[in-house]
C-alpha angles and dihedrals in degrees: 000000000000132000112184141196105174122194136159111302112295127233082216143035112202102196114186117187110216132192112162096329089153117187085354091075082058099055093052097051097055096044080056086046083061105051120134094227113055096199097108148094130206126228114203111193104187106192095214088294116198106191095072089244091149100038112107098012119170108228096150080111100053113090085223126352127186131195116203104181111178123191100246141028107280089177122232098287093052100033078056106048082044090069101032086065088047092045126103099186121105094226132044120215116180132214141192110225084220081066140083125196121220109243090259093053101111091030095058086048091055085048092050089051098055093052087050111030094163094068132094098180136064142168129216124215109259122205125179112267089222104036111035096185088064122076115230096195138329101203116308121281128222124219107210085223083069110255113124122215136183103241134230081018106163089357113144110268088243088065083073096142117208132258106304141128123283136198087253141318131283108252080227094079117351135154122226126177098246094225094044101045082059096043085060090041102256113258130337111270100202091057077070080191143333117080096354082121092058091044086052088048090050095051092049082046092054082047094060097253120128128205128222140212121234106202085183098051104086139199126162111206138186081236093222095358103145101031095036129255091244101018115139087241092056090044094055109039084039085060090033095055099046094049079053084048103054108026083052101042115026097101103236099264094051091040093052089045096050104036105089083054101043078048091050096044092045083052096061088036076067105041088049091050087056080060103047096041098250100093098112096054091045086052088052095047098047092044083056105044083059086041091056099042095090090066088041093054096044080060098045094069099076088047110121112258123274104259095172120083125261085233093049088051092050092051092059087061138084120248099188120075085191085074092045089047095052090040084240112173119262103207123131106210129229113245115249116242 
């Protein structure tokens, strides 16, 4: 089923995925109904949510709005991918229904975009929705052992780091040339969710495109509000999918070089999950993230070749696990003229 508000064709598609985000799919929408630019639609993929959370929505303030509920849970990667095919606008910009944008939020991008019109990626500032003087994730960060963060998670407020360029976007609230998100096949559908949105940002990385960080484009977000910071579910497809990342990414000299320590790292992710209660569901998700790379790999075949250098790629990345280990930010800052 189908609502529509049409309108001329919009610069930007917000899409938000939405199961059972209650009072959460609300907020969002009126904080869209806010914005400063008005060149926009919204694209509301509802994955066969029960808790009414899209009954009764207010979208009179929204320039065009679109519900697309579909009739089972299609995850974050394929709910997604649903609405960017859907989309008109020439830019995505995703949004969590546990998440609100500041008024500025889609100006500050365009702006963003003018000063760097080479690039097809960017990442918003994310703070914590209940808790504004903690960051909730400033683009996501890249170990070059092979274990993603989000980085600048749970970070005082005042460690914002400037405009520079980061390993990949949040999913959060990411921002994907339209065009460009299709041509690489949108997000991996089999991740469901958990780091689909870093294996995307690696791909466009082995491409050659870069991806950089708007201090000024703001959203504020629950950070695992509707799927649960600590859940089972969160714990196993979070060790599942970056085993995917990095066994289906990392180019064959990086992956041989780095694989001991990916191996020894993975081996004290599990060790600390035996301390914190949550070791049987990591050890699931990791056996199955090596059970599932023969079907990975059949599909990566047909992936484009890597054009970016193996040293470039490294670059992108983080070398110290300390920084992992503390959620620092990994952003390298543009030099001020």
């Amino acid at each position: 089923m189908e609502i529509q508000l049409t309108t001329q064709a919009p610069t930007f598609s917000v899409i938000i995925v939405n199961y059972n985000g209650g009072p959460f799919v609300q907020g969002a929408l009126t904080s869209l109904a806010a914005q400063t630019r008005r060149d926009f639609e919204v694209i509301l993929v509802d994955n066969a949510s029960s808790d009414g959370s899209i009954d009764n929505l207010d979208t009179s303030g929204l320039p065009a709005f679109t519900l697309m509920a579909e009739t089972e849970n299609h995850g974050f990667a394929r709910g997604n991918n649903l609405g960017a095919a859907r989309a008109g606008g020439t830019w995505l910009a995703l949004l969590n229904p546990d998440a609100a944008a500041r008024p500025d939020w889609l100006q500050k991008i365009a702006e963003g975009q003018q000063r760097h019109p080479g690039t097809r990626m960017f990442a918003s500032a994310q703070f914590d929705l209940m808790d504004p003087s903690r960051l909730d994730g400033v683009g996501d960060a890249y170990l070059i052992l092979g274990i993603p963060w989000r980085g600048g998670f749970g970070r005082p407020a005042s460690e914002l780091p400037g405009e520079g360029e980061c390993f990949s976007p949040c999913g959060a609230g990411a921002v994907f040339d339209r065009q460009l998100f299709l041509a690489h096949g949108g997000f991996d559908e089999s991740f469901f969710c958990f780091c689909e949105d870093v294996d995307l940002g690696f791909r466009l990385r082995l491409a050659g495109e870069t991806c950089v960080f708007l201090p000024e484009a703001v959203i504020h977000h629950v950070g695992g509000g509707l799927s649960g910071r600590v859940s089972d579910f969160a714990t196993y497809h979070g060790a599942r999918n970056r085993v995917w990342t990095y066994a289906k990414n990392m180019p064959a000299p990086l992956f041989w070089l780095t694989l001991p320590g990916h191996v020894l790292l993975s081996a004290y992710i599990l060790v600390r999950g035996v301390m914190t209660g949550r070791v049987r569901q990591t050890w699931l998700g990791m056996r199955d993230g090596v059970r599932g790379l023969s079907a990975l790999q059949l599909r990566q075949k047909n992936s484009p070749p890597r054009t970016v250098s193996l040293w470039a790629l490294a670059r992108a990345m983080a070398w110290n696990p300390l920084r992992m280990s503390q959620r620092k930010a990994h952003v390298r800052e543009f030099r001020k003229h």
